[in-house]
C-alpha positions as CSV (number, residue, x, y, z in Angstrom):
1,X,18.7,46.9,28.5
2,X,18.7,47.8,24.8
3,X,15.7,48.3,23.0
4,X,16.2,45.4,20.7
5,X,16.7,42.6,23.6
6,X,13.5,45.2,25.9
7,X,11.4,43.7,22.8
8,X,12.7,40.7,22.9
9,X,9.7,37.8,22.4
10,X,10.6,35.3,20.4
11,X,13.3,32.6,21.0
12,X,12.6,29.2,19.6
13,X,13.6,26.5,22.8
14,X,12.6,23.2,24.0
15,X,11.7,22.3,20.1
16,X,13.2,19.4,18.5
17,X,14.9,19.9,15.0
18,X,13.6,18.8,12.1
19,X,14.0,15.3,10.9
20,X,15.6,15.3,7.6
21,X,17.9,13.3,6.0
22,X,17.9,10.1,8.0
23,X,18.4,6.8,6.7
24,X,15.0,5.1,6.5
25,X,16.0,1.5,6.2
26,X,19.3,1.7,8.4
27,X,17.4,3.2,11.2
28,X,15.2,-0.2,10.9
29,X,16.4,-2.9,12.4
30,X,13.5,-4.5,12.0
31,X,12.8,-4.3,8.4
32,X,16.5,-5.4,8.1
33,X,16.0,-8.5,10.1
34,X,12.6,-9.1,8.0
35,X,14.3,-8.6,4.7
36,X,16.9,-11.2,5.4
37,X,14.5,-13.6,7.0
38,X,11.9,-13.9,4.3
39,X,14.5,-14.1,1.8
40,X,15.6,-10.7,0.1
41,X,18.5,-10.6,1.7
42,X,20.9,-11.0,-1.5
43,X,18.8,-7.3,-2.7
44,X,20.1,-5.7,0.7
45,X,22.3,-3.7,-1.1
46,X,19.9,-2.2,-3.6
47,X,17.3,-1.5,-0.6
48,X,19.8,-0.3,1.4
49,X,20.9,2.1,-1.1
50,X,17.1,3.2,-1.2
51,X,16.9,3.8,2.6
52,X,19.0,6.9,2.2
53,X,16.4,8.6,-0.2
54,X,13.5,7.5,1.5
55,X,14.7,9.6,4.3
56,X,16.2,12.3,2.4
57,X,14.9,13.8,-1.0
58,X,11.7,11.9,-0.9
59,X,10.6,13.0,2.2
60,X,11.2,16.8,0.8
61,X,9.2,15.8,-2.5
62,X,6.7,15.2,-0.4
63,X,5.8,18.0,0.8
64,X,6.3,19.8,-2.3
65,X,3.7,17.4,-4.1
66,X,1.1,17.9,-1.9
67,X,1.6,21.6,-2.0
68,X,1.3,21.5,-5.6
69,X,-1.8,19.3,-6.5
70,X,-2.2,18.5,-9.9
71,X,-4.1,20.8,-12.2
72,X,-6.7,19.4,-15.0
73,X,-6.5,21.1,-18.5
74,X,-9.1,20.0,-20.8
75,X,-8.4,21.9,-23.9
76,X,-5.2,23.5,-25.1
77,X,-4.8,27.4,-25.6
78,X,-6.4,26.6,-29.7
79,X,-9.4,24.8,-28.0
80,X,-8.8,21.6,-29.0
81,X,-9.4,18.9,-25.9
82,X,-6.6,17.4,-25.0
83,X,-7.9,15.8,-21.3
84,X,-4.6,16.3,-19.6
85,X,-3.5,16.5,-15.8
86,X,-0.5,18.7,-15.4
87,X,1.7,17.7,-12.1
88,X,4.5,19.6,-10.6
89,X,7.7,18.4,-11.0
90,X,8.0,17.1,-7.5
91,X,5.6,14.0,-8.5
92,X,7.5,13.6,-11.6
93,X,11.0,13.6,-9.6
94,X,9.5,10.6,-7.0
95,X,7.9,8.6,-9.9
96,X,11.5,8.8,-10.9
97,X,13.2,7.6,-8.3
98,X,10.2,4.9,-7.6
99,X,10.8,3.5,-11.0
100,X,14.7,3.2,-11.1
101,X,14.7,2.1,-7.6
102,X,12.0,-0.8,-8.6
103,X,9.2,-0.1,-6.7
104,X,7.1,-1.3,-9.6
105,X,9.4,-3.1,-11.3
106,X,11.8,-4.9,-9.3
107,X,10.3,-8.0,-8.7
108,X,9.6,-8.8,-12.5
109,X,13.4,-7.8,-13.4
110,X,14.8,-10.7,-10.9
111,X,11.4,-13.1,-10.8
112,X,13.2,-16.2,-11.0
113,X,15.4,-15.1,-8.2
114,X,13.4,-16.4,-4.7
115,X,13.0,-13.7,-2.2
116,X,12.5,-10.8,-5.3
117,X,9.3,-9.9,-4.1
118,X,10.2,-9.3,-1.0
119,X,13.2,-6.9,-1.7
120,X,10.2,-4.9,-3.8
121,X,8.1,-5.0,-0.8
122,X,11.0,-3.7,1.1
123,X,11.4,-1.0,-1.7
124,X,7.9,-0.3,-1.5
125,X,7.8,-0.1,1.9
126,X,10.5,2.4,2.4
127,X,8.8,4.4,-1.1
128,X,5.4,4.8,1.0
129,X,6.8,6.1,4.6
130,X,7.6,9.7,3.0
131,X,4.9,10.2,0.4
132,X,2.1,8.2,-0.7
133,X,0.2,10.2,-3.6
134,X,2.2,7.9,-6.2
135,X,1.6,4.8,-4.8
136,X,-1.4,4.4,-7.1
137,X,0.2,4.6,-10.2
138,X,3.3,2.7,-9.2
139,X,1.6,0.2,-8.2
140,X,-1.2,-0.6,-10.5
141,X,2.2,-0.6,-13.0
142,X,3.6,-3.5,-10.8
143,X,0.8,-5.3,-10.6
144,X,-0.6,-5.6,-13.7
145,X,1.9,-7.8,-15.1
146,X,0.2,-11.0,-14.5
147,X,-3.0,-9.8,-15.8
148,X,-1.3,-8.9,-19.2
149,X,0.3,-12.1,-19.2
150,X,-3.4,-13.6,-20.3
151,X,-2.7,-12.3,-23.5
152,X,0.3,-12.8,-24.8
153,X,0.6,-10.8,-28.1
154,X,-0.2,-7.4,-25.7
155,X,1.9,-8.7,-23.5
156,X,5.2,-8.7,-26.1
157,X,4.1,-5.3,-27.2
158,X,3.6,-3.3,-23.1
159,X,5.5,-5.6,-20.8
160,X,9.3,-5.0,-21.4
161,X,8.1,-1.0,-21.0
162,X,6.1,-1.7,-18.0
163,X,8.9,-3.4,-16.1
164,X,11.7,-1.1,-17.4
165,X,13.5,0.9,-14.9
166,X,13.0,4.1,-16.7
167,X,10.2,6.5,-16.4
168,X,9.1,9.1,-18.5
169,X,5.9,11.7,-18.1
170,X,5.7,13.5,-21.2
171,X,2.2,12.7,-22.6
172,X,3.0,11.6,-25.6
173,X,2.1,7.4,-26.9
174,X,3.7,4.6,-25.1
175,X,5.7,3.5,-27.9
176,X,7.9,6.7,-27.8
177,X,8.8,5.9,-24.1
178,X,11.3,3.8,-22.6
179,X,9.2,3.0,-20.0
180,X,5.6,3.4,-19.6
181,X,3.0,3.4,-16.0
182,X,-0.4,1.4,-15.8
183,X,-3.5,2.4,-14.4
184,X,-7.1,0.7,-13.7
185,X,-10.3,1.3,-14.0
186,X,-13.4,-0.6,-12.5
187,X,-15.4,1.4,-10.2
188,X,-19.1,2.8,-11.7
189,X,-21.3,5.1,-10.2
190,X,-24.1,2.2,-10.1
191,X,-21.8,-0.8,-8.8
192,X,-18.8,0.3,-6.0
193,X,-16.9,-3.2,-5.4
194,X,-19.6,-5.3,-7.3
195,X,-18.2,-4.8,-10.0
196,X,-20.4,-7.1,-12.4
197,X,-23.1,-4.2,-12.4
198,X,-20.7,-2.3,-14.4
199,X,-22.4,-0.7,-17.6
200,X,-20.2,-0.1,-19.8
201,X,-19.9,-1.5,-23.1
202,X,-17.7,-2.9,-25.8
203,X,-18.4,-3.5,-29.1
204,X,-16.2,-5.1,-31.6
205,X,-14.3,-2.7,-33.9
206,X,-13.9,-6.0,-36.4
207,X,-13.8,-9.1,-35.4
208,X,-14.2,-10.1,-31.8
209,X,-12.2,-12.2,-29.5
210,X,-9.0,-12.4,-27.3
211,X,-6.3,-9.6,-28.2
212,X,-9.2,-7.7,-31.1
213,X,-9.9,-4.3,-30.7
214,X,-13.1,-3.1,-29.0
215,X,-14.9,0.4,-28.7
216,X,-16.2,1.7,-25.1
217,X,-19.0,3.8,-24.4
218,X,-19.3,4.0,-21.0
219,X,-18.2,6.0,-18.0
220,X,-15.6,5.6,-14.5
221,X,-16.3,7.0,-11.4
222,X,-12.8,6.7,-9.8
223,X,-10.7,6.7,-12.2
224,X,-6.8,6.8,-10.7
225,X,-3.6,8.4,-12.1
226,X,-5.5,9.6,-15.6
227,X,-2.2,10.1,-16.8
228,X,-0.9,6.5,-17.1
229,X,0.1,5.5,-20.5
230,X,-2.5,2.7,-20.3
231,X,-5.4,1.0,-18.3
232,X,-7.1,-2.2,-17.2
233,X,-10.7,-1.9,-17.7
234,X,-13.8,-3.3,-16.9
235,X,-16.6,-3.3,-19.5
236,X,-19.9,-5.3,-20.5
237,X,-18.9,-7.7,-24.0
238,X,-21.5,-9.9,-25.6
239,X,-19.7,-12.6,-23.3
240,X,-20.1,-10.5,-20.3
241,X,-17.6,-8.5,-17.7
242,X,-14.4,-8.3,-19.7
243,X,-10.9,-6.9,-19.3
244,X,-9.6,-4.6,-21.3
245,X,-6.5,-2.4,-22.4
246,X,-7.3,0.5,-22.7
247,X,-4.4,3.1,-24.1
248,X,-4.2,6.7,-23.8
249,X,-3.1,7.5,-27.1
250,X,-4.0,5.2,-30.1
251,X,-1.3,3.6,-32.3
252,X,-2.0,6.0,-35.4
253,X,-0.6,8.9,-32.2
254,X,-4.3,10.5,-32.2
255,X,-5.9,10.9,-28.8
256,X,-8.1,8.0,-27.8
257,X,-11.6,9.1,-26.7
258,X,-11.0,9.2,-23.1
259,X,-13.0,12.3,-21.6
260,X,-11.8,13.7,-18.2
261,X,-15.0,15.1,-16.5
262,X,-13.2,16.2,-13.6
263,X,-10.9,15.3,-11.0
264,X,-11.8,14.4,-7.5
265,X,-11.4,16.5,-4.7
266,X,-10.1,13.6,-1.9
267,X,-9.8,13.9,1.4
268,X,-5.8,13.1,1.0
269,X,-3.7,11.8,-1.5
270,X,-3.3,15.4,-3.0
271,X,0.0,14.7,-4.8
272,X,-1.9,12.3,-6.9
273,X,-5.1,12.7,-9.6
274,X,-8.2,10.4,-9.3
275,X,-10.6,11.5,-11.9
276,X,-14.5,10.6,-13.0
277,X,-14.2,9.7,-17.1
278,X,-16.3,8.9,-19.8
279,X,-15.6,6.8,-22.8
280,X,-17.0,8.1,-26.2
281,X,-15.8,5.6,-28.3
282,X,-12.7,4.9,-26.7
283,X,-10.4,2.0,-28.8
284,X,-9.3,-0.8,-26.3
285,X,-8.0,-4.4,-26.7
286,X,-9.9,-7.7,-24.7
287,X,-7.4,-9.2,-22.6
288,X,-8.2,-12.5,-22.4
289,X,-12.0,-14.0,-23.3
290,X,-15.2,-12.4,-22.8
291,X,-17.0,-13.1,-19.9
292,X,-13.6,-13.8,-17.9
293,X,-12.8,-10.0,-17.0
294,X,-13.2,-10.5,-13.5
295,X,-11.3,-13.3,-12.9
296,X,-8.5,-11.7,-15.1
297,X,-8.5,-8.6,-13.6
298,X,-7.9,-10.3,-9.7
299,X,-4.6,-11.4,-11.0
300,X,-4.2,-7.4,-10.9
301,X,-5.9,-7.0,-7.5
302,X,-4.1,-9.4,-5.7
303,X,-1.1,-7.1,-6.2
304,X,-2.7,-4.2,-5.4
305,X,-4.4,-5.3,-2.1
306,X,-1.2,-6.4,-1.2
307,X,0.5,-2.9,-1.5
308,X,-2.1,-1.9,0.4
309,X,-1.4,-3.9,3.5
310,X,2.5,-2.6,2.8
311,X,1.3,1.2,2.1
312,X,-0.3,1.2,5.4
313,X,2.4,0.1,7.4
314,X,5.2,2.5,5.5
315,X,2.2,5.5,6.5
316,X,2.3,3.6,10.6
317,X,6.1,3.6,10.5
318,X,6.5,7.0,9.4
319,X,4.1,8.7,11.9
320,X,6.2,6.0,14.7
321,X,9.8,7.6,13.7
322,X,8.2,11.1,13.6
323,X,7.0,10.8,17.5
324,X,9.8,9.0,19.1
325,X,12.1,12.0,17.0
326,X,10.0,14.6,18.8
327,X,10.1,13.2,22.1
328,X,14.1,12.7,21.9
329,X,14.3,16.8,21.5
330,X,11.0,17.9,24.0
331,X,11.3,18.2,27.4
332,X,7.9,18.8,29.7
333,X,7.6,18.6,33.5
334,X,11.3,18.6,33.7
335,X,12.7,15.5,31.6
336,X,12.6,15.2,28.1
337,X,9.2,12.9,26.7
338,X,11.1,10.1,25.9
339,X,11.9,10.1,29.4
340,X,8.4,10.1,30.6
341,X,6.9,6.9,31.9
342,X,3.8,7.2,30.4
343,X,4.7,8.7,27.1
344,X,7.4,6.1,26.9
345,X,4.5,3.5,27.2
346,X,2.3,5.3,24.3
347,X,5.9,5.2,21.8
348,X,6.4,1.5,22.9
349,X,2.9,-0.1,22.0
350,X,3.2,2.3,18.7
351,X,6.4,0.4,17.9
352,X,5.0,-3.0,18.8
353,X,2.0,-2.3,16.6
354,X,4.0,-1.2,13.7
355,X,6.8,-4.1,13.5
356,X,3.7,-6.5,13.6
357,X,2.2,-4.5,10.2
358,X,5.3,-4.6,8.6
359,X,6.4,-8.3,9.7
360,X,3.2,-10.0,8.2
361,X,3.2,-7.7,5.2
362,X,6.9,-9.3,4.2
363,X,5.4,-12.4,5.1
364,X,3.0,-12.0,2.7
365,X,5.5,-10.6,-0.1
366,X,7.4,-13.7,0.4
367,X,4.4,-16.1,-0.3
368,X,3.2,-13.8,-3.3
369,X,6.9,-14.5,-4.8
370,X,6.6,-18.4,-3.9
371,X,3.1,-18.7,-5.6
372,X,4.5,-20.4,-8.7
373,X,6.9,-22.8,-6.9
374,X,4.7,-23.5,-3.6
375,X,1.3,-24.3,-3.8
376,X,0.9,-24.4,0.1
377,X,2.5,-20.8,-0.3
378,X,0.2,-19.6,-3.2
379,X,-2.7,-20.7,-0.6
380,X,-1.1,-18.7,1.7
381,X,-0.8,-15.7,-0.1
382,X,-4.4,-15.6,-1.7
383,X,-6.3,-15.9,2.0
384,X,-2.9,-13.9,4.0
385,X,-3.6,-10.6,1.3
386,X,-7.1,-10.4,2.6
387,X,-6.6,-10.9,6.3
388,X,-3.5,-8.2,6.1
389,X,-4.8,-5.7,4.3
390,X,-8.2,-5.7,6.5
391,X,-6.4,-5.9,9.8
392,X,-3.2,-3.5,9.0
393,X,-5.2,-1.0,7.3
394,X,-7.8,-0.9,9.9
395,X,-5.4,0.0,12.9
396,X,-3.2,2.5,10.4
397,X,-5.4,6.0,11.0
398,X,-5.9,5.5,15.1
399,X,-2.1,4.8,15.2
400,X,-1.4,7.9,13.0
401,X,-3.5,9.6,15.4
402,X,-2.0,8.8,18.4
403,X,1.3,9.6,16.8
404,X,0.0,13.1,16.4
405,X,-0.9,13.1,20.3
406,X,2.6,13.0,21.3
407,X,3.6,16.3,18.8
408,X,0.3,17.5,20.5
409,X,-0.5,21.2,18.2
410,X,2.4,20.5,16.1
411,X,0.9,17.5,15.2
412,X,-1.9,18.8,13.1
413,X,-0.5,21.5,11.2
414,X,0.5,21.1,7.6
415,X,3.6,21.7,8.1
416,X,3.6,18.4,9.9
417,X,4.1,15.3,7.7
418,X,1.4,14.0,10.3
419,X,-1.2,16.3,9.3
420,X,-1.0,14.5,5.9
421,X,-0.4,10.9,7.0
422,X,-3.9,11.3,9.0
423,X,-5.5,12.3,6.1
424,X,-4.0,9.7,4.0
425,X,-4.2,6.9,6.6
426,X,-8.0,5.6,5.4
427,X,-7.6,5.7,1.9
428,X,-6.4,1.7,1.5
429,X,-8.6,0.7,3.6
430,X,-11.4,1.5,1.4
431,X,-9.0,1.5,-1.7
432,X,-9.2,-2.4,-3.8
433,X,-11.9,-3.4,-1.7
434,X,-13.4,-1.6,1.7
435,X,-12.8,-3.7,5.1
436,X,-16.3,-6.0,4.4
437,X,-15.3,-6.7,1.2
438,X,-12.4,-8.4,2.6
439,X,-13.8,-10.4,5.1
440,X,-16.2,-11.8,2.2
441,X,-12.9,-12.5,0.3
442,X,-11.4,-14.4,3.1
443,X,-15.0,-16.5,3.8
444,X,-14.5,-16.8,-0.2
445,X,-11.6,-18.3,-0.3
446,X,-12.0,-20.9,2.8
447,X,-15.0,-22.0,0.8
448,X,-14.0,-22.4,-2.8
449,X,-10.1,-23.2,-2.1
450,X,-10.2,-25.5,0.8
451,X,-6.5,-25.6,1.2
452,X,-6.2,-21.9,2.2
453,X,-7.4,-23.0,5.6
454,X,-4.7,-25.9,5.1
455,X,-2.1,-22.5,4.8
456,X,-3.3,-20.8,7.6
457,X,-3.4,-23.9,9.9
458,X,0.3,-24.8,8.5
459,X,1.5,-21.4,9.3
460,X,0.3,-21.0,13.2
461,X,1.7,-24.4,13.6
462,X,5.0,-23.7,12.4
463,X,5.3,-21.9,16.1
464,X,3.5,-24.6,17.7
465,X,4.7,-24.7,21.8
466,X,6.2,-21.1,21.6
467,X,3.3,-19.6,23.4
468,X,0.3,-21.7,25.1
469,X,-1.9,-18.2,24.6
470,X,-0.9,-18.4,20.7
471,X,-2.0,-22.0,20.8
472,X,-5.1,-21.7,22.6
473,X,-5.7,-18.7,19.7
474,X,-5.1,-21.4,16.9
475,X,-8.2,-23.7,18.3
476,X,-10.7,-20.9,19.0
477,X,-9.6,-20.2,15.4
478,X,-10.0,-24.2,14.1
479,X,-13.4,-24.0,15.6
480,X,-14.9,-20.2,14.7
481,X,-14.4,-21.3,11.2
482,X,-16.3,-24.5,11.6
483,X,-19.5,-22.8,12.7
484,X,-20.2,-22.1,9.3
485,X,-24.0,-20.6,10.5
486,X,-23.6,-17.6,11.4
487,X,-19.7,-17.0,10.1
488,X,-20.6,-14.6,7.9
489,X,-21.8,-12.6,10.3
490,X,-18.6,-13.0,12.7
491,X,-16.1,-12.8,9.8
492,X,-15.1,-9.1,11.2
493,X,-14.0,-10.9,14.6
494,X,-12.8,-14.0,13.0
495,X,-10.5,-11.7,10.2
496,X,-9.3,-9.6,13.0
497,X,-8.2,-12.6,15.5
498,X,-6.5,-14.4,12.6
499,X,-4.8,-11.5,12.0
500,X,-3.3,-11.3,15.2
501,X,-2.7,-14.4,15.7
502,X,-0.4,-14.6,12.0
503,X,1.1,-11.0,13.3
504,X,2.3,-12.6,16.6
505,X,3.5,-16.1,14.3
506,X,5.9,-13.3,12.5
507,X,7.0,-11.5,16.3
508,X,7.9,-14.9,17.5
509,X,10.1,-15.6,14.5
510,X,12.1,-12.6,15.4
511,X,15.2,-13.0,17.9
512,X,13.2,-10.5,20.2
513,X,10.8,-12.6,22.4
514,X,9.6,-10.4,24.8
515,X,8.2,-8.5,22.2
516,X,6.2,-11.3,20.3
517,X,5.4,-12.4,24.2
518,X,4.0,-8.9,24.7
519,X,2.3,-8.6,21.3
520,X,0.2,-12.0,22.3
521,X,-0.4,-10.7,25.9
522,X,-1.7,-7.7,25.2
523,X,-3.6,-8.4,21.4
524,X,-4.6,-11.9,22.2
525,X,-4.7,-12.0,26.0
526,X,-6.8,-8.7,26.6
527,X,-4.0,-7.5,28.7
528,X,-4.2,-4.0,27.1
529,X,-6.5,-0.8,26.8
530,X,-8.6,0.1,24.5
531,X,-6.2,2.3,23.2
532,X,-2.5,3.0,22.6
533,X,0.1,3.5,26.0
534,X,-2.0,0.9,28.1
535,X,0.9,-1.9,28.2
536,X,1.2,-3.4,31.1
537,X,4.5,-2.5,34.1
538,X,7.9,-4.4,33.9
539,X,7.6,-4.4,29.9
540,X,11.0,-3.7,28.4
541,X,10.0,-0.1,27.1
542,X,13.0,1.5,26.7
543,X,14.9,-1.2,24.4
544,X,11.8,-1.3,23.0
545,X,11.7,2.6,21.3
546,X,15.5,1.5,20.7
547,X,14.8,-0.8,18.6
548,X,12.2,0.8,16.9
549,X,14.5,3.8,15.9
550,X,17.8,3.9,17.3
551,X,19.3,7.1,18.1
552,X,21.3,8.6,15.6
């Protein structure tokens, strides 16, 4: 024996390789069915084109991003204060290829084509699985159109640079880009989600009024993506709560008087800044009337709730396709862990749970993009928001957790993507509204806008006689929400079972039965453990995985 092979003690066997460079969206037959079936399917090309990246150079960005958090620089090498967060080029390169791809965009550039909010969601979906750090700022960007659309003459001036598929993140003024990224900014140290305790104020530069300029004095607590070009704020007015525009630079090119105390130090979402600010006089223009920046800043949070609902599912899918890769290239007890009964049971439910997340989040793209031509749909879409982004968001980190069971160690290193999707996985559930705050929404809704329960009735009977366990689900439903007493109380329970019960609706509309028949069983029927792996013998659990991610 030689002496190199005498000390001989490391040889790398029985580990899988790396997943890189897959095709996210071709490897998901279910988000291809989904896209077709709520109506994108003429964007298939464009999403498809997307898949490849998702699964390729993004998911390398990634990891770069997050190993490179961004670095705050208050004052330039002269001492002059300049408030500016420096990030790596990685972010730069995805906020890139978010922005040409659509992610923000998209839907705006083809809006009077039906089924263009889906193909976003599809984009977005597929944007979120290998990085989420700049969701925030690509989305507040797509969602703030509607909000700027209350005032016209800003409008004119931000929107065709807001929905341009260019990007640009030198910090220089707006005007000199061809295309410029939104932020927002509501949350006080005082208030959290009520938002009307918010202190601070605007005073008319001149004249006040809809489009005038206003100065803020004031401060943000969370205060995301500091580096957009622009933000929707919240600030007391004479009038009241009012929204606001507030831009980085002023149009004379000087520095507005934004002051970046510090940036947060989160939890996750390290490839992307949240900050704590003050306003010392910071210029900003009143969207809309005083009084009315609540209800115009909603138009904004609509949007963003809903890329919640889709962000959590891209983080569930994700953490889904890394386990069943593992288990296809790691044998134990003689047979590799796909082959194991019970860890074949664990990947299955994962799979089940994660085509229901992403089914009802489509579902809900597609009434967001009918609002304006449906008003059964716009009903739909303000109450479905809510419900999805309580329920999907809720089951994203114990689903990203049991993903990390079947790497076992390997699962919670950094040099796992799972490592960071755990500590990502709660952030939109407390993001745009924690999980009460949605359940008030939803009691909100049913109570001011009676025909939202008119939606949600329409849509479980549009799969009336599939299932007599969905239909029995549909009257407890009917009658929860009639016991009005003590529904407040309930409206965790009630939020949750609705949920379900609009998850299975979107299962049952697949052409795979015995899935949306085992979804209902085992969410609706109590025919499953409390956690993940507990479905129950004879299910179809291979075909299942299959489907899930087909083997390359």
């Amino acid at each position: 024996m030689s002496l190199a092979d005498r000390f001989q003690t490391h040889t790398v066997e029985n580990q899988p390789l790396p997943l890189a460079d897959y095709d996210a969206f071709a490897t998901d037959p279910a988000l291809c069915e989904a896209l077709e079936r709520e109506g994108g399917g003429w964007a298939r090309e464009q999403v498809a084109a997307f898949g490849k990246i998702a699964g390729g150079e993004l998911l390398r960005l990634g990891f770069e991003a997050n190993e490179h958090k961004p670095q705050f620089k208050p004052f330039d090498r002269y001492g002059h204060r300049i408030d500016e967060v420096q990030f790596h080029l990685s972010y730069h390169r995805i906020m890139q290829l978010g922005v040409e791809h659509g992610v923000p965009n998209f839907f705006w550039r083809h809006a009077d084509t039906p089924g263009a909010n889906v193909a976003r969601a599809a984009l977005a979906y597929l944007h979120m699985q290998p990085e989420q750090g700049n969701n925030c700022p690509l989305t507040m960007t797509y969602a703030c159109v509607p909000s700027l659309r209350a005032q016209p003459e800003l409008a004119r001036e931000w929107l065709p640079r807001i929905i341009a598929p260019h990007y640009d993140g030198r910090f220089v003024p707006a005007a000199q880009k061809a295309g410029n990224t939104i932020g927002m900014g509501m949350t006080e140290k005082q208030g959290g989600s009520d938002v009307r305790s918010n202190s601070t104020r605007a005073t008319p530069v001149a004249s006040p009024g809809p489009g005038q300029a206003y100065e803020l004095v004031g401060h943000k607590f969370f205060f995301s993506a500091p580096m957009c070009d622009a933000f929707l704020v919240l600030a007391q007015a004479a009038g009241g709560i009012s929204c606001f525009l507030l831009p980085r630079f002023l149009p004379d090119g000087q520095l507005n008087a934004i002051r970046i105390q510090r940036l947060k130090d989160k939890l996750g979402d390290w490839g992307n800044a949240s900050s704590e600010v003050e306003f010392t006089g910071a210029v900003a223009w009143l969207v809309g009337e005083e009084g009315r920046g609540v209800a115009t800043i909603l138009e904004m949070v609509a949007l963003t709730r809903q890329d919640c609902l889709i962000g959590s599912a891209g983080i569930m899918r994700q953490a889904l396709v890394q386990a069943i890769h593992h288990a296809r290239g790691r044998r134990a007890f003689g047979k590799l862990l796909i082959d194991q009964p019970l860890m074949k049971n664990v990947l299955a439910d994962l799979a089940l749970e994660s085509e229901a997340a992403m089914a009802l989040s489509l579902r809900v793209a597609r009434a967001i993009d009918a609002s304006a031509r449906d008003p059964m749909e716009a009903a739909f879409a303000r109450i479905g928001t809510a419900i999805g982004k309580y329920q999907v968001c809720k089951r994203c980190p114990p689903m990203v957790n049991e993903a990390q069971e079947c790497l076992g160690g390997a699962g919670y290193i950094e040099e796992s993507i799972l490592a960071r999707l755990y500590r990502q996985a709660p952030l939109n559930s407390i993001w745009e509204g924690s999980g009460n705050i949605q359940c008030l929404d939803v009691l909100r809704a049913l109570r001011r806008e009676p025909e939202t329960r008119d939606a949600l009735a329409a849509e479980l009977r549009s799969v009336a006689g599939e299932n007599a366990r969905l239909d029995a689900e549909a009257v407890w439903i009917g009658q929860a929400l009639d016991d009005v007493a003590t529904l407040e109380a309930r409206s965790r329970l009630v939020t949750e079972r609705i949920a379900l019960a609009l998850q299975a609706v979107q299962l049952i509309r697949t052409a795979h039965r015995d899935s949306a028949d085992l979804f209902i069983a085992t969410r609706l029927d109590g025919q499953h453990g409390q956690h993940f792996g507990t479905l129950p013998p004879g299910a179809a659990l291979g075909s299942m995985i299959e489907r899930a991610f087909p083997q390359r």
